[in-house]
C-alpha positions as CSV (number, residue, x, y, z in Angstrom):
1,X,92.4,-112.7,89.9
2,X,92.7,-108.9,91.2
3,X,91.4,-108.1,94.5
4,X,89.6,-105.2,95.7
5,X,90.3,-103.6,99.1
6,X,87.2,-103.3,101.4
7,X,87.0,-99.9,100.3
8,X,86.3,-100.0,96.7
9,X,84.0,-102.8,97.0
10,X,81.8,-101.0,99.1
11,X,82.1,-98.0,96.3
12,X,81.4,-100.5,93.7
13,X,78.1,-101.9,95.7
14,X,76.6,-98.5,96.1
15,X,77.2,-98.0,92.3
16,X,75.4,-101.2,91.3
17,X,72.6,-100.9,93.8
18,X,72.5,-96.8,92.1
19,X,72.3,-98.4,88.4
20,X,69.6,-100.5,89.9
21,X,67.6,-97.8,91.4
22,X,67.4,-95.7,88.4
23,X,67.3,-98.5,86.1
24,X,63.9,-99.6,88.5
25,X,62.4,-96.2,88.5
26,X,62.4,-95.7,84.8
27,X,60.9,-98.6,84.1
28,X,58.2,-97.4,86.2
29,X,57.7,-94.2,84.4
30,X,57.6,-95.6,81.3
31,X,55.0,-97.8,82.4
32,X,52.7,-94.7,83.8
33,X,53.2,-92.9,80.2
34,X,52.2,-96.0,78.2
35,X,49.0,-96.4,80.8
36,X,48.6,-92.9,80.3
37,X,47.9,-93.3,76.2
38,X,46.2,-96.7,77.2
39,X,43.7,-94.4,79.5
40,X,43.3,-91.7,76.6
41,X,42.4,-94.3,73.8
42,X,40.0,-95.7,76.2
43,X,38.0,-91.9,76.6
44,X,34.9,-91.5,74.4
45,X,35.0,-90.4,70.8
46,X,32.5,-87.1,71.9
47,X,35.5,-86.0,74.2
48,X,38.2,-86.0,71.2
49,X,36.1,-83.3,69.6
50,X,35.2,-80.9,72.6
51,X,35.7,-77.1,72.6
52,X,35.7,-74.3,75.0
53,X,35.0,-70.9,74.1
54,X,35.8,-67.7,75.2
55,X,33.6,-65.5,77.4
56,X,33.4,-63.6,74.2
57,X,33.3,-66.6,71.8
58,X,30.3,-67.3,74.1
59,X,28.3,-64.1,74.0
60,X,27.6,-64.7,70.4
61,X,26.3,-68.1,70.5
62,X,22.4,-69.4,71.4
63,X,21.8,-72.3,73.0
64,X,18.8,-74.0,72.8
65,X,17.6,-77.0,74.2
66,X,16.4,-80.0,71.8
67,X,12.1,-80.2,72.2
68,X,9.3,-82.1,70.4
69,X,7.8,-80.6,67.3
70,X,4.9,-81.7,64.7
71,X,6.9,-82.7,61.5
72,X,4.6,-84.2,58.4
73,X,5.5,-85.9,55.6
74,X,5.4,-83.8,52.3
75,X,6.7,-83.7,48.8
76,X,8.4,-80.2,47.9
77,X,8.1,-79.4,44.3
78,X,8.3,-76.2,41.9
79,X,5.6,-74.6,39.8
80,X,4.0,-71.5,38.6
81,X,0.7,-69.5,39.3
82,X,-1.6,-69.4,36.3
83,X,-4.7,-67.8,35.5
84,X,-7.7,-69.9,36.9
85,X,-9.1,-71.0,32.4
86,X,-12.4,-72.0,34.1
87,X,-13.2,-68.6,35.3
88,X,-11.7,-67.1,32.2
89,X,-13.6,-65.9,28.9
90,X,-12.2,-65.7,25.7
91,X,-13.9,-62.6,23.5
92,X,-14.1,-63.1,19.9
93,X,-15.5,-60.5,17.8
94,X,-19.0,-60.9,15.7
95,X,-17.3,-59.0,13.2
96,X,-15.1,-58.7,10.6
97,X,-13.1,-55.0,9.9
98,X,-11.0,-52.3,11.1
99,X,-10.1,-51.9,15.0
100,X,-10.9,-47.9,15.3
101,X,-10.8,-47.6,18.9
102,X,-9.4,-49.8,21.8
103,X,-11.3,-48.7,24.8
104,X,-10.2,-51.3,27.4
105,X,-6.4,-52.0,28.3
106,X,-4.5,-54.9,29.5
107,X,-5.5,-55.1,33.2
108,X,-8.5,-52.9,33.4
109,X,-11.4,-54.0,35.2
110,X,-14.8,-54.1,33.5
111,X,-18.0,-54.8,33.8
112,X,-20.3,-56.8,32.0
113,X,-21.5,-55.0,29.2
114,X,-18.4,-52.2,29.3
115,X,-17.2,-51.8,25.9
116,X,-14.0,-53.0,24.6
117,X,-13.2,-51.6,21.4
118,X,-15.1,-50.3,18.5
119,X,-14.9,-51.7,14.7
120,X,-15.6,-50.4,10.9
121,X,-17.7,-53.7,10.2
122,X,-19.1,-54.7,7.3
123,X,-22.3,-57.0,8.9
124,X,-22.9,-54.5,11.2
125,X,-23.6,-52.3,8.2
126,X,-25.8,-55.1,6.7
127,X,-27.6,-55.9,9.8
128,X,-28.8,-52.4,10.3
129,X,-29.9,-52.5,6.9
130,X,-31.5,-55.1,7.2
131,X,-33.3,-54.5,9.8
132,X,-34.5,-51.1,8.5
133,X,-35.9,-52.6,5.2
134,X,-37.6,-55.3,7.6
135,X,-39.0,-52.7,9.6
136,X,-40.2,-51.0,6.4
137,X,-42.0,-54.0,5.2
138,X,-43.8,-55.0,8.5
139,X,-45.0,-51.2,8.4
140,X,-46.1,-51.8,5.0
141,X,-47.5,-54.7,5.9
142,X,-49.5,-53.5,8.8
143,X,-50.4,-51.4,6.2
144,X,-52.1,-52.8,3.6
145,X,-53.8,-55.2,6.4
146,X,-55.7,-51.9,7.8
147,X,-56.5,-51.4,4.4
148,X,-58.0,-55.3,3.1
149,X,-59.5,-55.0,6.6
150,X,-61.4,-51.4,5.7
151,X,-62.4,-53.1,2.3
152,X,-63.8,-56.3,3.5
153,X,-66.2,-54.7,5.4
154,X,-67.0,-52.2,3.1
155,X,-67.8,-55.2,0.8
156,X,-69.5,-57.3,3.3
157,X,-71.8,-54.4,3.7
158,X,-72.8,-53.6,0.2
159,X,-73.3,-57.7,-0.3
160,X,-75.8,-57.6,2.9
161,X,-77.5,-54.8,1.4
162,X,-77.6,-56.7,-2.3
163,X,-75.5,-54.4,-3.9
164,X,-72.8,-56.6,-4.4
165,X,-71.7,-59.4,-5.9
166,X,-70.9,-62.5,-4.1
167,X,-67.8,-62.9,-6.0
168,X,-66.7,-59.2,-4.7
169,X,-67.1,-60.1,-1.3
170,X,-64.8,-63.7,-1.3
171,X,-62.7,-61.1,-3.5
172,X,-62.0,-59.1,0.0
173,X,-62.1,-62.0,2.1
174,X,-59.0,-63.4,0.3
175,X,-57.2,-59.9,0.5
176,X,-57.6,-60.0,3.8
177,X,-56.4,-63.4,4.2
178,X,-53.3,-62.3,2.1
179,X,-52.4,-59.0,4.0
180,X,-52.6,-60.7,7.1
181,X,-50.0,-63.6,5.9
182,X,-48.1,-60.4,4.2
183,X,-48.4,-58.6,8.1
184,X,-47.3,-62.2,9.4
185,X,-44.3,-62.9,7.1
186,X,-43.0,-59.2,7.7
187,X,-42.7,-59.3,11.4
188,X,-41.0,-62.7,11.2
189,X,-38.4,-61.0,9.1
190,X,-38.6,-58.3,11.4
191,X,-37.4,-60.8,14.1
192,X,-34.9,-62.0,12.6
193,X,-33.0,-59.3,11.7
194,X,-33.0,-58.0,15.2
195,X,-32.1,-61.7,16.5
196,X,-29.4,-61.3,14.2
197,X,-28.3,-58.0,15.6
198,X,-28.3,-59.3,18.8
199,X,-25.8,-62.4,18.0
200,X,-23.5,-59.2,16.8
201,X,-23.8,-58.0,20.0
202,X,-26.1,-55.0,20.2
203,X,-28.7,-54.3,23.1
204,X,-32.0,-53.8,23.2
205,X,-32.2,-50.1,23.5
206,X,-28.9,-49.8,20.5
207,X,-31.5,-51.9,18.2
208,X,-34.5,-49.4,19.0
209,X,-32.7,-46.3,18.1
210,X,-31.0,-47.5,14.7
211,X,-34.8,-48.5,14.5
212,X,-35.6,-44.9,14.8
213,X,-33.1,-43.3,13.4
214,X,-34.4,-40.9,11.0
215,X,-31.9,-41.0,8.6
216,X,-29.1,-43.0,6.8
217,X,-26.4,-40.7,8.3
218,X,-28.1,-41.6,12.0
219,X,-27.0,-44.7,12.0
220,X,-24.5,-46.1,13.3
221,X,-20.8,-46.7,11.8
222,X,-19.2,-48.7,14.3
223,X,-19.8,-51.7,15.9
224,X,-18.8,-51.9,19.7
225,X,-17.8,-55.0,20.7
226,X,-17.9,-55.8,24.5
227,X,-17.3,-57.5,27.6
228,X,-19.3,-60.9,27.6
229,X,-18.6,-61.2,31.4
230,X,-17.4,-58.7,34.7
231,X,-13.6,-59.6,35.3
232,X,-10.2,-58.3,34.4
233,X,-8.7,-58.0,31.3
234,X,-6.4,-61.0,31.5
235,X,-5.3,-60.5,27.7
236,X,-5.4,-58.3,24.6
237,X,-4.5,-58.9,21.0
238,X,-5.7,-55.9,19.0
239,X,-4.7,-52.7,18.2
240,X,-6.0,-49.3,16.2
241,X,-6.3,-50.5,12.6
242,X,-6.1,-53.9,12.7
243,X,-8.0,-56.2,10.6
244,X,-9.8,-58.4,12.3
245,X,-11.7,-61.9,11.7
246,X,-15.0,-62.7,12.8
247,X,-15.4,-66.1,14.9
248,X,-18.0,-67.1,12.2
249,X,-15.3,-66.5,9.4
250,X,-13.0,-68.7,11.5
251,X,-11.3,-66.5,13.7
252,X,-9.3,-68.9,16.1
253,X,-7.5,-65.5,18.3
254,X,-9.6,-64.2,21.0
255,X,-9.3,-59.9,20.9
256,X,-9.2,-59.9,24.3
257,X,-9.7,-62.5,27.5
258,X,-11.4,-62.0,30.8
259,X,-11.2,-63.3,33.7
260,X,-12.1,-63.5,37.4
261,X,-8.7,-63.4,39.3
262,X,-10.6,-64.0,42.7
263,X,-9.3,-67.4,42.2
264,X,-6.0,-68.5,40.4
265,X,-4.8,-72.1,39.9
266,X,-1.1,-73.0,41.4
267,X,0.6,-75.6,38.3
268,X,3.4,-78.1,39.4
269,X,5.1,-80.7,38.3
270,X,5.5,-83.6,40.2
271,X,8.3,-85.9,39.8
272,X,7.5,-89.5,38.9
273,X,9.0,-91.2,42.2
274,X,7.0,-89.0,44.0
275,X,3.6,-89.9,41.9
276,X,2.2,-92.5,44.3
277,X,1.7,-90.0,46.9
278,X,-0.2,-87.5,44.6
279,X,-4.1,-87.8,44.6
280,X,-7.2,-85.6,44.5
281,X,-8.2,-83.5,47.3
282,X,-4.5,-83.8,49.1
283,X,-3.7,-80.3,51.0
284,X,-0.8,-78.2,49.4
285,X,0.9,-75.0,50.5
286,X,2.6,-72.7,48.3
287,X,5.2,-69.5,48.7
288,X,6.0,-67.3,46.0
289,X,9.1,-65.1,45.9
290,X,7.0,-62.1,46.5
291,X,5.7,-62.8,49.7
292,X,8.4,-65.8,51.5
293,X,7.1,-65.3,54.6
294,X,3.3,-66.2,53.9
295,X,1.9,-69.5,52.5
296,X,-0.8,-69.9,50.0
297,X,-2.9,-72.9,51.3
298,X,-5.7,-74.8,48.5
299,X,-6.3,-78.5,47.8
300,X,-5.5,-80.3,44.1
301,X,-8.1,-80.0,41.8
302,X,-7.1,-82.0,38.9
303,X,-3.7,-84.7,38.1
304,X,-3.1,-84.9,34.5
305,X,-3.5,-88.9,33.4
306,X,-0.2,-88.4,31.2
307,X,3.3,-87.4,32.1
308,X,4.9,-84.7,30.1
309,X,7.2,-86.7,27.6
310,X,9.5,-83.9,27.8
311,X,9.9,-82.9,31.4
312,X,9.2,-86.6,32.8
313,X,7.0,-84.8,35.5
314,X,3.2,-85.5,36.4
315,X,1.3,-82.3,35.9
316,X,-1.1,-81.4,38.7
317,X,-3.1,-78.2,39.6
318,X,-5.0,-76.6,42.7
319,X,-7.3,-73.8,43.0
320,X,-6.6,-71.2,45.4
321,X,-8.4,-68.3,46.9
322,X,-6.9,-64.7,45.7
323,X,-9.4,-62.1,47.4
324,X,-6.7,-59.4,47.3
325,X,-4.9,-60.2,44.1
326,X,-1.3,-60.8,45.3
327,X,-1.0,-63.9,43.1
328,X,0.0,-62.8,39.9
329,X,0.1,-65.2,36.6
330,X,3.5,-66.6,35.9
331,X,5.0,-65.9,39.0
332,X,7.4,-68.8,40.5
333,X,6.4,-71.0,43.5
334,X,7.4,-73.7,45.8
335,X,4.8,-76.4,46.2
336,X,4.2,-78.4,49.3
337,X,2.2,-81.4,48.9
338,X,1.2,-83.0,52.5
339,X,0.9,-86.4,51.7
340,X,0.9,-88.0,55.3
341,X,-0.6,-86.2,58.7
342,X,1.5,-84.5,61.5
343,X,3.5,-86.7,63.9
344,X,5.6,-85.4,67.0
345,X,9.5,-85.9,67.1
346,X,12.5,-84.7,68.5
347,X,14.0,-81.6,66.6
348,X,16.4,-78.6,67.0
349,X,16.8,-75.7,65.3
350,X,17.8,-75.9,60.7
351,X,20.8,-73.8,61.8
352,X,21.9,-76.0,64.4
353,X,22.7,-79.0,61.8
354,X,26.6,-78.7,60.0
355,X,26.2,-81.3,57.1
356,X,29.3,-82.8,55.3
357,X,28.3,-84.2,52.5
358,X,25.7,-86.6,53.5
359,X,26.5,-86.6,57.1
360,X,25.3,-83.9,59.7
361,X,26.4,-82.9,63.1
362,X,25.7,-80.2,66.1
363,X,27.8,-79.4,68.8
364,X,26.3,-79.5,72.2
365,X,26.5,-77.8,75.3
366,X,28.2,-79.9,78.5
367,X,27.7,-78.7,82.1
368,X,31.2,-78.2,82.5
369,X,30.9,-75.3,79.6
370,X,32.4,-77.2,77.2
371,X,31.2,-77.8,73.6
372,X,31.2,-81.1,72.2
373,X,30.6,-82.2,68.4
374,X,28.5,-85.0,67.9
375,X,27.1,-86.7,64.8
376,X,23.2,-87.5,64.0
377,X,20.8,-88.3,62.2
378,X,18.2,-86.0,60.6
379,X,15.2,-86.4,58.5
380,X,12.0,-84.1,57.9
381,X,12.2,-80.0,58.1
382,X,9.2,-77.7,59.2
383,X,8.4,-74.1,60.1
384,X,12.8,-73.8,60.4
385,X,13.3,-76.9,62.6
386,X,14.5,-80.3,61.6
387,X,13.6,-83.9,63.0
388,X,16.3,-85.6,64.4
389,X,16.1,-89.2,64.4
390,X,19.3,-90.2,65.8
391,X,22.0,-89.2,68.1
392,X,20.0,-86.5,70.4
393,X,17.5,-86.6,73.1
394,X,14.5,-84.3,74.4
395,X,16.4,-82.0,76.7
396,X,19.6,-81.8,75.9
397,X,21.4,-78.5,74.8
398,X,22.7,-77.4,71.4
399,X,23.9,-74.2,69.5
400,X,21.8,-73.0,67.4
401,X,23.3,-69.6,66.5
402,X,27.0,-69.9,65.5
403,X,27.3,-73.5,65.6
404,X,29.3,-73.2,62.1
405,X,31.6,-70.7,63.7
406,X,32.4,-73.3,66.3
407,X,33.1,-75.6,64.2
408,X,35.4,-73.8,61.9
409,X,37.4,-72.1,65.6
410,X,37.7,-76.0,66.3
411,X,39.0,-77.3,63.3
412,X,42.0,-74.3,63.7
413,X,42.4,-75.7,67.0
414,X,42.9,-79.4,65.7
């Protein structure tokens, strides 16, 4: 076996004990690095998603704090404005003939008693003359009454005074009797044929002059037909020489509709899961595209006892007040209906909440500056603010403006 001088042995120790030293120190490094990752698996999940914006990043952000808000249950559906049927009066003419003149349009206001158009109608004709003749024959009447009067007292007197017959005097008795039945049956006629001018629609004071009109050529040719009730003109379905159908000849088309748009009625259609929570008297709120910001309040009036077959919806209706007229029939809108009463929660801002998918988070603000994601849990919406329900508390700090531009600067970060 070789032998090392003193010399190299001690060369050959220091090398070892070198080897040793670095062999030592590694291992101790490698053991700080694997702590290290052993340290950063342990930090929490909020910290593996934090962000820190620029100055300027920062300028454009708003940060609010979470509060308590009033959130109430409600089911949102869609629906339509329509006109209010129960304030609304169909017009049917009392005649049949020719439309010659249209004197109210779609829209106008009227009056009760304004006239709506005027037609060439045969009954009209008829009733004027009938009512003449009837007028003639109560005149005659009257007539020959003044006259069996005159001779029944003529004849009375001559009887008293013996020069006359007994016979001659029940004679003038029973004229009398007869003129006055005449007079009677006359003025009954006379009635009626007013009465029936009156069911075509003429006044009073129109029946008096074609009573005195003096001549054929007096009286009058058209018939005006008009407006049952005061109103707007809701619909029209006549023109200048149509032909049109009397309601007693079975006319089934109103001419024209009226109706008082002080009220309207708001028509949706409830979906069937949300059926249960529908009843009678329950508040709604609607908005219409029109007006976004302002909201329609009213109460259901009626629910239909049927489901459409075709839509698979519950019609329902409310009545609600339109003193200025800015609901307008057939326009779209969003129904409310509140179907449980206000309760306080925690809630934060609708443009606060990132959803994915069915999951939503916010980023929040740390004291240190810093921005940290964090997932929740949201529920009802109100007046631009949502209800959280898990995953924030009162107090706490979140953006509300540019919270989606955050999230997209730390995704390009990731």
């Amino acid at each position: 076996m070789k032998k090392f001088s003193p010399r190299a042995q001690v060369v050959i120790l220091l090398c070892a004990a070198g080897t040793i030293g670095l062999i030592a120190t590694g291992g101790t490094m490698l053991s700080r690095v694997a702590a290290a990752h052993k340290e950063e698996g342990r930090q929490p999940r909020e910290a593996l998603g934090l962000f820190r914006p620029t100055d300027v990043q920062r300028a454009g952000l708003k940060i609010v704090p979470v509060e308590m808000a009033s959130f109430r249950t409600e089911q949102v559906t869609d629906g339509s404005i329509a006109v209010n049927e129960e304030t609304t009066t169909p017009v049917f003419s009392p005649f049949s003939g020719r439309v010659t003149r249209v004197l109210a349009k779609l829209g106008d206001e009227v009056k009760a008693g304004d006239a709506l158009l005027a037609v060439e109608a045969n009954e009209f004709v008829q009733g004027q003359n009938d009512l003449v003749a009837a007028l003639a024959a109560t005149n005659t009447a009257r007539a020959q009454l003044a006259l069996a009067e005159r001779n029944e007292r003529r004849v009375r007197d001559l009887y008293d005074a013996k020069a006359a017959a007994l016979k001659d005097w029940q004679q003038s008795q029973a004229d009398l009797t007869n003129a006055r039945n005449g007079l009677r049956s006359a003025e009954i006629a006379h009635a009626a044929a007013r009465s029936r001018l009156r069911i075509l629609g003429k006044s009073d004071r129109e029946i008096f002059m074609i009573e005195n009109a003096r001549a054929a050529a007096e009286m009058q040719r058209e018939a005006i037909i008009r407006a049952p009730i005061a109103g707007t003109v809701v619909q029209r379905q006549v023109g200048v020489g149509q032909n049109i159908t009397s309601a007693a000849s079975g006319a089934s088309t109103p001419v024209y509709a009226i109706g008082d748009l002080s009220t309207v009625w708001l028509v949706a259609n409830v979906r069937e899961t949300d059926v249960p929570f529908v009843r009678l008297g329950q508040r709604v709120e609607v908005r219409v595209l029109a007006y976004p910001a302002r909201i329609f309040k009213a109460r259901i009036s009626w629910v239909s006892p049927v489901v459409d077959a075709n839509t698979r919806r519950l019609p329902v209706r409310a009545e609600v007040e339109n003193q200025d007229g800015a609901l307008k029939a057939m326009m779209f809108a969003s129904f409310s209906i509140v179907t449980a009463d206000e309760a306080a929660a925690a809630a934060i801002p609708q443009g606060a909440v990132i959803y994915d998918e069915e999951r939503a988070r916010v980023w929040v603000a740390r004291e240190d500056g810093a921005l940290a994601k964090r997932p929740i849990k949201v529920s009802r919406t109100s007046n631009g603010l949502v209800e959280v329900t898990e995953g924030l508390g009162v107090g706490e700090n979140v953006v509300a403006s540019g919270a989606l531009l955050v999230d997209r600067a730390a995704q390009s970060r990731e």
